[in-house]
KOLDREN-378771 format. One record per atom (N, C-alpha, C, O, CB): residue in one letter; x, y, z. Coordinates in steps of 0.02 Angstrom, whole numbers, padded with zeros to 5 digits, always signed. Glycine has a CB too. Example, Ala and Ser with C-alpha at 12.3 -4.5 7.8 and 13.67 -1.06 7.14 Angstrom:
! KOLDREN-378771
A+00660-00284+00390 A+00615-00225+00390 A+00660-00165+00390 A+00712-00166+00423 A+00565-00224+00452 S+00642-00112+00354 S+00684-00053+00357 S+00645+00002+00394 S+00670+00057+00402 S+00704-00030+00286 
//
This chain:
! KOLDREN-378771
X+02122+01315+00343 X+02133+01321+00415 X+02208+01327+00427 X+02248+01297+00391 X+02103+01260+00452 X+02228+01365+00480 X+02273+01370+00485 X+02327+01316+00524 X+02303+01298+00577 X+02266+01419+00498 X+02394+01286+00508 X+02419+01261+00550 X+02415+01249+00630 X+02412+01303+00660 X+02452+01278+00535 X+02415+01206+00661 X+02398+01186+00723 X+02468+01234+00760 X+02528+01231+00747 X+02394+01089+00731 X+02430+01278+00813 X+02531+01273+00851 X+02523+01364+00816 X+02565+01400+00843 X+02631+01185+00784 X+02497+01388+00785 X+02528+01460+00746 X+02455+01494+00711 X+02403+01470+00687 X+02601+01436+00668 X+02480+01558+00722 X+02462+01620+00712 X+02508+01656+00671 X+02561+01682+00688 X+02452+01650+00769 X+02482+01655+00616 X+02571+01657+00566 X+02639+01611+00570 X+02646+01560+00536 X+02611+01727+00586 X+02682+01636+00611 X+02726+01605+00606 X+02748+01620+00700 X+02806+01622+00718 X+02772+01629+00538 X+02705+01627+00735 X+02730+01628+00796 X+02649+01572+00843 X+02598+01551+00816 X+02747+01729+00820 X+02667+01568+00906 X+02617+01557+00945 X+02582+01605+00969 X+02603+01662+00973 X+02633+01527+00987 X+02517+01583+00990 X+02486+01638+01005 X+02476+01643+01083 X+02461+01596+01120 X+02425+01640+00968 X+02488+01717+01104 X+02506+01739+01184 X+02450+01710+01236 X+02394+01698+01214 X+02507+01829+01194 X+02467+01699+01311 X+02431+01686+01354 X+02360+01739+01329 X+02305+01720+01306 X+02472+01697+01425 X+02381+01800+01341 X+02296+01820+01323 X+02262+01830+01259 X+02202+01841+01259 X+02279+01883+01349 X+02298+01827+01201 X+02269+01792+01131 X+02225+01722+01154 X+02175+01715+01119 X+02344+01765+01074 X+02228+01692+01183 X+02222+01628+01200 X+02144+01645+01252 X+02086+01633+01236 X+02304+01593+01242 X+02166+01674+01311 X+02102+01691+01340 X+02084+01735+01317 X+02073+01777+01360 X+02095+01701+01399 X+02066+01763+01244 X+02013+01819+01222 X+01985+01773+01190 X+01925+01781+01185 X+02031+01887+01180 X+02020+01699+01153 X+01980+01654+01113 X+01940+01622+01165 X+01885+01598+01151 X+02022+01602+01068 X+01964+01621+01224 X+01922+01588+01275 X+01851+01610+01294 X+01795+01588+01282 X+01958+01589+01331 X+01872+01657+01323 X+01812+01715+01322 X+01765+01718+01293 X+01712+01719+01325 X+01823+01767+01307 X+01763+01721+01195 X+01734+01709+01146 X+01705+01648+01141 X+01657+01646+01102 X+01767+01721+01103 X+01722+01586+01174 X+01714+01536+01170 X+01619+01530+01236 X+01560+01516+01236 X+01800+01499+01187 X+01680+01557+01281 X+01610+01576+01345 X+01550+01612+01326 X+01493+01596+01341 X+01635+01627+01408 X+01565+01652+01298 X+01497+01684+01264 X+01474+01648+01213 X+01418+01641+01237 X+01505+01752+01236 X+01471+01614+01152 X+01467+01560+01108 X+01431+01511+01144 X+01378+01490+01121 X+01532+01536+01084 X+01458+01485+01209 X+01429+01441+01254 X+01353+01457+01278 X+01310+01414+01280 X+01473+01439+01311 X+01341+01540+01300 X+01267+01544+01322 X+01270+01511+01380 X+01224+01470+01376 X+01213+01513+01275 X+01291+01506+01422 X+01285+01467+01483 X+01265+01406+01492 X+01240+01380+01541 X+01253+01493+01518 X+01282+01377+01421 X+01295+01308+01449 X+01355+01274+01449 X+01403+01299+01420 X+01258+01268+01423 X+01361+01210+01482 X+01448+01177+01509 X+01468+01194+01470 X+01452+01190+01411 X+01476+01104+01520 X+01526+01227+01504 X+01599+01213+01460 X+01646+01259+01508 X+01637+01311+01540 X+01599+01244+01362 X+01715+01204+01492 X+01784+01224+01534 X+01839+01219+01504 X+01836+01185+01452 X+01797+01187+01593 X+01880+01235+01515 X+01939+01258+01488 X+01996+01181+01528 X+01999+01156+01584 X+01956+01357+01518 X+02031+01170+01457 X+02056+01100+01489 X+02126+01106+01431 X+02139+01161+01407 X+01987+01015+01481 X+02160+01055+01416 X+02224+01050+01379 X+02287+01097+01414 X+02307+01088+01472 X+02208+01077+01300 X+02308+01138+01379 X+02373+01176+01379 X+02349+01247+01392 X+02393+01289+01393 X+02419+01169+01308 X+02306+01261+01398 X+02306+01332+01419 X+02274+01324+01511 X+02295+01358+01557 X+02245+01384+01356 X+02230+01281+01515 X+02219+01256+01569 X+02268+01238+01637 X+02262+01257+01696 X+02195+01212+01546 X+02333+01178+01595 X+02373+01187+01625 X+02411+01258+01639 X+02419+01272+01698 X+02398+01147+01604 X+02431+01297+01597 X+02460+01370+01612 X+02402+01397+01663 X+02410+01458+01672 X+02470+01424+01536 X+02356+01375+01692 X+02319+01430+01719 X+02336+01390+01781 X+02334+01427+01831 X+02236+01451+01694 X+02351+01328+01795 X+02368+01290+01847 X+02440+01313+01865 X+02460+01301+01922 X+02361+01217+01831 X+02475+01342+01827 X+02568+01387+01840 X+02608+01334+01807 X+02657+01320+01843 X+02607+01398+01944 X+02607+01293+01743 X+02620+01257+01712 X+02662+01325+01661 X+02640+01379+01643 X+02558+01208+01693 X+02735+01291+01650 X+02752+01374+01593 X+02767+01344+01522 X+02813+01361+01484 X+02843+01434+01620 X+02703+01279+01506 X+02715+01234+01447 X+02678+01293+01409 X+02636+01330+01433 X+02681+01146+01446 X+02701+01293+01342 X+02683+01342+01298 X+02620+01297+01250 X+02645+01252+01217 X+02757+01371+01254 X+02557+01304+01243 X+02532+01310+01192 X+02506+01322+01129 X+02504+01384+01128 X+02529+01310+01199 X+02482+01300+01067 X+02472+01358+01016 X+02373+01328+01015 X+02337+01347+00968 X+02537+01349+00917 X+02354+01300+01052 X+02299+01279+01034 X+02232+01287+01115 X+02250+01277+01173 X+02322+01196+01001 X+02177+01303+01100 X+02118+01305+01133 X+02088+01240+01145 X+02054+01220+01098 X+02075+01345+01100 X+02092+01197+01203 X+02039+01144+01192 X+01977+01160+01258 X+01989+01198+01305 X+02079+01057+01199 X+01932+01134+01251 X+01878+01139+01311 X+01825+01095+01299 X+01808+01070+01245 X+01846+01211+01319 X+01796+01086+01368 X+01766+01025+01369 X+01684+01048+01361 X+01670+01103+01386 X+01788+00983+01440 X+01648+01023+01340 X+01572+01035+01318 X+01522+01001+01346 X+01553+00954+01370 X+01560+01023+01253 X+01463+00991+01360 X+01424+00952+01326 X+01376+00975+01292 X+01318+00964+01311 X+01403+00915+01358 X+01391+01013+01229 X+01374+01033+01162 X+01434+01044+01119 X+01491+01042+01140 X+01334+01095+01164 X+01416+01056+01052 X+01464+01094+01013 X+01474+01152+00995 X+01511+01172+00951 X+01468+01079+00971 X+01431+01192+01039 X+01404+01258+01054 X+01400+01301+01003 X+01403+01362+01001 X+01440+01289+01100 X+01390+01259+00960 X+01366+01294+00897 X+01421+01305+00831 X+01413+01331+00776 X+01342+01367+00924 X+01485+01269+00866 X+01524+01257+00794 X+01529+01225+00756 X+01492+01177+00764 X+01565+01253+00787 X+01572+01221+00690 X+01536+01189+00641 X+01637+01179+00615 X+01676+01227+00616 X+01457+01244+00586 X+01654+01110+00597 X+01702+01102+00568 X+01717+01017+00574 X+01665+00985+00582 X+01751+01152+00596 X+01775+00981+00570 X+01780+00940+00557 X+01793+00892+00631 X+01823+00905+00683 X+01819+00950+00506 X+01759+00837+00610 X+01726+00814+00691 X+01793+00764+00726 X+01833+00731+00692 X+01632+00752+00682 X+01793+00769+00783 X+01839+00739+00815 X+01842+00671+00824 X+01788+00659+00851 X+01842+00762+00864 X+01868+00626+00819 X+01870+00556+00808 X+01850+00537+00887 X+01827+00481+00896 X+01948+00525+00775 X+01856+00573+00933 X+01832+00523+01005 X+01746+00575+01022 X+01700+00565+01061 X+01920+00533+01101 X+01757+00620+00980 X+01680+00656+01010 X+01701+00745+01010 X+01743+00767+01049 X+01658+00622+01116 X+01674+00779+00973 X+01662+00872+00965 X+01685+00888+00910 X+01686+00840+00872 X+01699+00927+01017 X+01705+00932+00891 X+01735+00973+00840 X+01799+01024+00850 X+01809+01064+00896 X+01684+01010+00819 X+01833+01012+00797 X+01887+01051+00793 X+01867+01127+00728 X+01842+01134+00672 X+01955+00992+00771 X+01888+01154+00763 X+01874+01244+00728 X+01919+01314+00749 X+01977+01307+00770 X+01791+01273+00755 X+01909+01337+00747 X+01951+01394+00738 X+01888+01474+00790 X+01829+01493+00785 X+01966+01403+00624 X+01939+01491+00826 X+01902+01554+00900 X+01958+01610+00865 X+02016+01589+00868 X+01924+01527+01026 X+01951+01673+00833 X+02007+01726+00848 X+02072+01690+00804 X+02130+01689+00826 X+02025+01734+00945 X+02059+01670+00759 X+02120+01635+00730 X+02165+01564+00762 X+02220+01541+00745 X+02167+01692+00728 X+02125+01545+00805 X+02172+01499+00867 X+02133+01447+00856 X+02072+01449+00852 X+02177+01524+00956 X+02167+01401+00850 X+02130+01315+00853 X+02104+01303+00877 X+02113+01328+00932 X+02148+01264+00862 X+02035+01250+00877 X+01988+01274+00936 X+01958+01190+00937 X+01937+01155+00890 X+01920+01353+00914 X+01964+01177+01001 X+01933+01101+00994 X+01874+01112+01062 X+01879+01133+01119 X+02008+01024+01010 X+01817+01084+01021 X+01766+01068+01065 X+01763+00998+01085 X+01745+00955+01045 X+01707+01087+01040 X+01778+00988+01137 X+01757+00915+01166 X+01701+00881+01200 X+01683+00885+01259 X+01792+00902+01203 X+01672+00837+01139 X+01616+00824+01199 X+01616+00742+01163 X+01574+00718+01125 X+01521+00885+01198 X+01681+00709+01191 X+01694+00650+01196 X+01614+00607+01201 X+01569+00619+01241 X+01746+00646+01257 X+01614+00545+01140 X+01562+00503+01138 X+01577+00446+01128 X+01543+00410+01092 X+01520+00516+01101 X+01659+00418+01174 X+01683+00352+01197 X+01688+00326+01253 X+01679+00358+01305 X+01729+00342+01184 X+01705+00265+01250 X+01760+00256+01315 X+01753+00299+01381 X+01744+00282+01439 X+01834+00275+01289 X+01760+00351+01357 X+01804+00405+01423 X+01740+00453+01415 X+01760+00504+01442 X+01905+00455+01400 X+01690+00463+01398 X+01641+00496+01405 X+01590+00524+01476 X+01553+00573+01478 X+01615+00463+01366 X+01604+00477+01525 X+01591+00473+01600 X+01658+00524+01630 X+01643+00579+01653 X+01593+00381+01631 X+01715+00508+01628 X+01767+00538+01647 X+01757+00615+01635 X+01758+00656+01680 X+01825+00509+01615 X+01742+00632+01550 X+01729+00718+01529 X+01697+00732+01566 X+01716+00772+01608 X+01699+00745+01467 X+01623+00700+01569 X+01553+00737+01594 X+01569+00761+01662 X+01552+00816+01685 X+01482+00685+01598 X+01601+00718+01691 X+01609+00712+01784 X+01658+00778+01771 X+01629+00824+01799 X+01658+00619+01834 X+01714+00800+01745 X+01743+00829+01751 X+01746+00905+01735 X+01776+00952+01763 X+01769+00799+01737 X+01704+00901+01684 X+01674+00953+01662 X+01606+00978+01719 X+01600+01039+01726 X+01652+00932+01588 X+01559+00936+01756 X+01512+00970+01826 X+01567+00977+01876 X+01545+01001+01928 X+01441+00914+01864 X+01629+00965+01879 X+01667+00981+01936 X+01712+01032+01919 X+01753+01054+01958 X+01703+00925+01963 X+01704+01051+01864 X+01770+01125+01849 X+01746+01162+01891 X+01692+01155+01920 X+01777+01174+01770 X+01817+01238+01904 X+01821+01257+01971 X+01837+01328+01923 X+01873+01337+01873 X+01881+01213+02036 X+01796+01371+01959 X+01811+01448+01937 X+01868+01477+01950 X+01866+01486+02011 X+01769+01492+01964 X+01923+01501+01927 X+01994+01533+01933 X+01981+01609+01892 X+01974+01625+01833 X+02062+01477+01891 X+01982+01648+01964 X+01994+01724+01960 X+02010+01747+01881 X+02045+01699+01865 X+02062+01744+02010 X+02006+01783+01830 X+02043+01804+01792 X+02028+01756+01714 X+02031+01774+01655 X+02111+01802+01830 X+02015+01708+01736 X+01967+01652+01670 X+01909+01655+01659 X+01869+01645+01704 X+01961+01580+01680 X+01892+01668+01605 X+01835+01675+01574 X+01781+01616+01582 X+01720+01626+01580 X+01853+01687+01509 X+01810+01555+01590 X+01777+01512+01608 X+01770+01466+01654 X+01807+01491+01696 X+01776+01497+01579 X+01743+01400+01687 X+01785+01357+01722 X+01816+01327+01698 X+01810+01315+01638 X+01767+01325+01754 X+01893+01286+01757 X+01934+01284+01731 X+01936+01205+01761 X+01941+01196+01821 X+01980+01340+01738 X+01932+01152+01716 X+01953+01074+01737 X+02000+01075+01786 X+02055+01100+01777 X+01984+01028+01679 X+01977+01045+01848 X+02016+01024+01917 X+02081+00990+01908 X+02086+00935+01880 X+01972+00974+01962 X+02127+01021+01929 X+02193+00969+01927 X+02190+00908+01918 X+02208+00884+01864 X+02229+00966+01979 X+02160+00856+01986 X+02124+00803+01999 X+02103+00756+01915 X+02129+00705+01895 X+02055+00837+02045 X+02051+00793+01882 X+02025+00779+01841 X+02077+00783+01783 X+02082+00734+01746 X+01970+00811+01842 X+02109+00828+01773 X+02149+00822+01722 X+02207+00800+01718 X+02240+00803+01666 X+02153+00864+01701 X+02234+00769+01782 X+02293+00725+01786 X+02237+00651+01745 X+02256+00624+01693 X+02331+00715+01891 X+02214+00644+01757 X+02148+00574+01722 X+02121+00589+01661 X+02087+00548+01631 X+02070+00563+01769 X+02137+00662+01631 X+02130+00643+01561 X+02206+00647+01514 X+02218+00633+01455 X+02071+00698+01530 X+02249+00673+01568 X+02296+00677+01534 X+02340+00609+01516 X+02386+00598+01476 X+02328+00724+01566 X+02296+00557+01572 X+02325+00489+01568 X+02297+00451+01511 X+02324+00407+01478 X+02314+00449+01631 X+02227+00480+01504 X+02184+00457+01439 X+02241+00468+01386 X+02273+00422+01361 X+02105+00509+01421 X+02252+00538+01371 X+02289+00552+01306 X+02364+00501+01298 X+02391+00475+01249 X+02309+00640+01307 X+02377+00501+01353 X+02439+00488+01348 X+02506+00485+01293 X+02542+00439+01273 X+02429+00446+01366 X+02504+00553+01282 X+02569+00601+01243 X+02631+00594+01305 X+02622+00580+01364 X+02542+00708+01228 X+02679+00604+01280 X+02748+00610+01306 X+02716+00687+01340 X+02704+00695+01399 X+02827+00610+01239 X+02705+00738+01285 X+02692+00798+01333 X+02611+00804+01382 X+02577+00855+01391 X+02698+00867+01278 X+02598+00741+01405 X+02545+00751+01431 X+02547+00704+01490 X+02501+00706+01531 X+02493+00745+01386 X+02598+00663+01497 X+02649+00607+01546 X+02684+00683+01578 X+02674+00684+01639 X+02724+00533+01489 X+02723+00751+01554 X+02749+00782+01590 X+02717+00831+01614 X+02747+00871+01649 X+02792+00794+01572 X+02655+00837+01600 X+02609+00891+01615 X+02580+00842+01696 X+02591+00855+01755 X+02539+00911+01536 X+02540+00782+01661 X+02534+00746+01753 X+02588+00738+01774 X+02570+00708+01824 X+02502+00670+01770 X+02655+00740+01780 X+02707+00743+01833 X+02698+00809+01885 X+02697+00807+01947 X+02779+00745+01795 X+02693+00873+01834 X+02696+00938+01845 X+02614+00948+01895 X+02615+00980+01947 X+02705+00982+01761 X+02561+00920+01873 X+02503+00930+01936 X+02490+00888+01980 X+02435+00891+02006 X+02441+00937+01918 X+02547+00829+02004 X+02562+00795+02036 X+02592+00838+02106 X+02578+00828+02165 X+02597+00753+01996 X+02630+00881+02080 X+02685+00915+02132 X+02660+00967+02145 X+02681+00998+02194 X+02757+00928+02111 X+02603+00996+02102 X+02573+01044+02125 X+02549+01050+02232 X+02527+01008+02271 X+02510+01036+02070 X+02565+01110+02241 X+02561+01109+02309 X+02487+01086+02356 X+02478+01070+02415 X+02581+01178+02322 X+02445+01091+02303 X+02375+01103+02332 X+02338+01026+02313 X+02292+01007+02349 X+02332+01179+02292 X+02360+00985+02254 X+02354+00930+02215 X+02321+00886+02274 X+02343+00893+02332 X+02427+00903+02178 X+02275+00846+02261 X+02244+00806+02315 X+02251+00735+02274 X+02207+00708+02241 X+02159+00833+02340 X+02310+00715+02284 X+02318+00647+02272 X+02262+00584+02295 X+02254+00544+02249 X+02380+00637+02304 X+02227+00570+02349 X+02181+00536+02361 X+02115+00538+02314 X+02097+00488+02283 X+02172+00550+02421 X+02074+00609+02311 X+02049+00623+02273 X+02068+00597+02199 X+02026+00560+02174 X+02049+00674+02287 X+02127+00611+02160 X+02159+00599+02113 X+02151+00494+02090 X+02135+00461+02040 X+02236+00635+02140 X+02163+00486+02131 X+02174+00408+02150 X+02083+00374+02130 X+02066+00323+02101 X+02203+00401+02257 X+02045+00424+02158 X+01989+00382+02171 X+01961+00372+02082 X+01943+00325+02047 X+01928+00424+02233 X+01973+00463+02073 X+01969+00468+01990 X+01980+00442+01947 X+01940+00445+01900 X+01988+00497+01965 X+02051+00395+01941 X+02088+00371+01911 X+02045+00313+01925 X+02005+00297+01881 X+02157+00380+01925 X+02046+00281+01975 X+01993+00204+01995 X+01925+00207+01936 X+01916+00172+01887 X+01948+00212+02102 X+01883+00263+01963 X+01825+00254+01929 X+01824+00256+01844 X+01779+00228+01812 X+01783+00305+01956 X+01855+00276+01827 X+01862+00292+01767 X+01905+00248+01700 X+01889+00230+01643 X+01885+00350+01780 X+01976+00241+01748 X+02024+00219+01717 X+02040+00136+01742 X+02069+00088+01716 X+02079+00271+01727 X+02014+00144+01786 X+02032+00077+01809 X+02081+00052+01872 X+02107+00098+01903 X+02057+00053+01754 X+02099-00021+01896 X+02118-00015+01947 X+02200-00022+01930 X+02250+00000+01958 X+02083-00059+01993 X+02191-00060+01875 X+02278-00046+01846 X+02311+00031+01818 X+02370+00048+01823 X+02287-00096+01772 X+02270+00061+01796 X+02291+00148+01792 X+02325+00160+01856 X+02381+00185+01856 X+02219+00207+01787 X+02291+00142+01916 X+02303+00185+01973 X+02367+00160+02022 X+02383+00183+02077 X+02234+00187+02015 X+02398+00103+01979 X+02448+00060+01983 X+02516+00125+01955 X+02565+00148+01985 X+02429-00018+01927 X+02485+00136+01881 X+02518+00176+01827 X+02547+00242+01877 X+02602+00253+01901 X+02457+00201+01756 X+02483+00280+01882 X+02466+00332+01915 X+02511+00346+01989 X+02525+00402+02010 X+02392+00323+01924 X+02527+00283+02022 X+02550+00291+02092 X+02639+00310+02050 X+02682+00349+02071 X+02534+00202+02157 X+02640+00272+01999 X+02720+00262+01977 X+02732+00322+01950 X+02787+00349+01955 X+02740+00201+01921 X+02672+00355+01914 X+02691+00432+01886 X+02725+00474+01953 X+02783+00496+01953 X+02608+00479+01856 X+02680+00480+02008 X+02695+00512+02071 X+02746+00499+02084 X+02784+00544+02100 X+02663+00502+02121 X+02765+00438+02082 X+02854+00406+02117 X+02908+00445+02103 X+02948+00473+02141 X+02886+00330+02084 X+02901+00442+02003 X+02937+00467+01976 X+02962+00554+01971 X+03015+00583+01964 X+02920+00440+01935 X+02912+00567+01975 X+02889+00655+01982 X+02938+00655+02050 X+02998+00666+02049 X+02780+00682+01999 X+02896+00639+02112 X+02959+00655+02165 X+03034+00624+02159 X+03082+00648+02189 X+02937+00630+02237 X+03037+00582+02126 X+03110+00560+02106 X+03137+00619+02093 X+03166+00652+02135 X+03119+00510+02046 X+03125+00648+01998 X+03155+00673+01987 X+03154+00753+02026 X+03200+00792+02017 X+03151+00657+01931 X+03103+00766+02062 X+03091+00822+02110 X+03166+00837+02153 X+03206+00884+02149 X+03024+00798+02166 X+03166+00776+02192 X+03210+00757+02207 X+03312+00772+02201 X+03358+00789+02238 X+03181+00718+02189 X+03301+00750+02129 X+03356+00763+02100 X+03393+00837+02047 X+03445+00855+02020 X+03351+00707+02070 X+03305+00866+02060 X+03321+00972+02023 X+03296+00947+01966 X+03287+00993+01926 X+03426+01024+02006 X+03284+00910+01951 X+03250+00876+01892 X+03181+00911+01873 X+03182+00934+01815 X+03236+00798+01911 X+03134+00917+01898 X+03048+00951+01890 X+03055+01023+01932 X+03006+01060+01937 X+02973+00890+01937 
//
């Protein structure tokens, strides 16, 4: 398998990325699945670069590779890393909900995980680059913080949404200062 992040020795382009997507949608047969991680964000106007496919399931839609420690499989779409998620922890209520609420975006092959929802998994992951990705759909213009809030409650808890108010703070802080 190839390195995570590369297609030889480069990343692979916004639409390298949605042709693996695409492929992914058809693979699916019409059942769930949405487009979530780093290409997701870019479809939200995020200009974080990805080298990897993740999407949310509830199947493995028929791939076959080495299984993911919280729930799906990781494999390979078109040469591009390919993670199926169909989380079987913890946070398994959070996917499902989020995955019947993805939202169709013009030009994507598939649905695409709600801002809302993925500021709440991005808090799940909690990577340094996934702390600046929820800053970035925080400030988003259209972002429904209340909504966001309730998500964070049901799922994450009432101290997340403690976390969550401070992510926002900070985001307009540094908004603020030319910073985001």
């Amino acid at each position: 398998m190839k390195t995570r992040e590369r297609i030889g020795e480069r990343l692979p382009s916004y639409d390298e990325l949605m042709d693996a997507a695409a492929a992914v949608a058809r693979a699916a047969n019409g059942g769930d699945v949405a487009l979530a991680g780093g290409l997701a964000m870019q479809v939200w106007g995020s200009r974080r670069l990805t080298g990897d496919l993740d999407v949310v399931a509830n199947s493995d839609l028929g791939y076959t590779g080495p299984m993911l420690s919280f729930g799906g499989v990781r494999t390979q779409e078109h040469e591009i890393d390919l993670d199926v998620i169909v989380r079987d922890d913890e946070w398994r209520g959070l996917y499902e909900e989020a995955l019947t609420e993805a939202v169709e975006v013009s030009g994507v092959p598939m649905p695409v995980i709600a801002p809302e929802y993925l500021a709440a998994m991005k808090m799940v992951a909690g990577r340094s680059k996934d702390e600046g990705d929820v800053r970035y759909l925080v400030l988003m213009g259209d972002f429904d913080r209340k909504k966001a809030e309730a998500i964070v409650r049901r799922h994450l808890g009432p101290y997340a949404v403690k976390e969550f108010r401070a992510v926002i703070d900070e985001a307009a802080w540094r908004k603020s200062r030319g910073e985001e």
